[in-house]
C-alpha positions, 0 to 999 in steps of 0.5 A, a space after each residue: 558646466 554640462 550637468 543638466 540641472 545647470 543648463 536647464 537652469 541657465 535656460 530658465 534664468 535666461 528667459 526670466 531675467 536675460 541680460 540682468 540674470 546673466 550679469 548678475 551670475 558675471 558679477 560672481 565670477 571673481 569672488 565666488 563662482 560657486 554661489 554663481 552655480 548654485 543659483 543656477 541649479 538650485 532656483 533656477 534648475 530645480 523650483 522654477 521648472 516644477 509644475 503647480 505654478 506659471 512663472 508670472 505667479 512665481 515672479 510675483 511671489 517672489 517680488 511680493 517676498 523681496 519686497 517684504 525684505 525691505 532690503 533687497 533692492 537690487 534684486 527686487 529690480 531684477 525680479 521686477 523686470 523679470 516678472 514684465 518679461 514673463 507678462 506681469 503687468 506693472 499693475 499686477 506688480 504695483 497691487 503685490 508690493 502694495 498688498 505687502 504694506 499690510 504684511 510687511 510695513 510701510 517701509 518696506 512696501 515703499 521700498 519696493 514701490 520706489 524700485 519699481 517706479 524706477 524700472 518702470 520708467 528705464 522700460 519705457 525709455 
């Protein structure tokens, strides 16, 4: 891919995410690359690099949109190691998800609680 969108895209996705984003992006090259791209370009490429937020109040969004889910664990984990990597705290995360138990339910905000208990300690291992 050399459209700039794409590596603009994948360099962001690298700094968020690194090794987790890029498996995630290897996890679809047998069934669909294509979903593969348009998560680089379009996320990545396009709204993470606008101007008006920083990427730790991106990540939290994006954690506080995940959580509210309720089931989107496996990509709450990588949002949640994404927002540590870009200088969230763990604090900053835990107020989030628990922010959502008034928006979107207790279990939801649990769900969310227990995933980032797990990558809070795999991170500290």
């Amino acid at each position: 891919m050399d459209n700039q969108r794409y590596v603009n895209g994948l360099n962001k996705l690298n700094e968020i995410d690194g090794e987790a984003g890029q498996n995630v992006i290897k996890s679809l090259n047998d069934i669909c690359p294509d979903l593969a791209k348009y998560i680089i370009e379009y996320p990545f490429g396009d709204i993470y690099q606008r101007d008006g937020l920083d990427l730790r109040t991106r990540e939290l969004v994006t954690v506080a949109a995940l959580t509210a889910l309720g089931n989107c664990q496996p990509q709450l984990n990588v949002h949640i190691n994404g927002a540590l990597n870009v200088g969230c705290t763990p604090k900053a995360i835990t107020e989030v998800i628990l922010q959502m138990s008034v928006y979107a339910g207790f279990p939801a905000s649990l769900n969310g609680m227990f995933v980032a208990k797990e990558v809070f300690k795999l991170r500290e291992e």
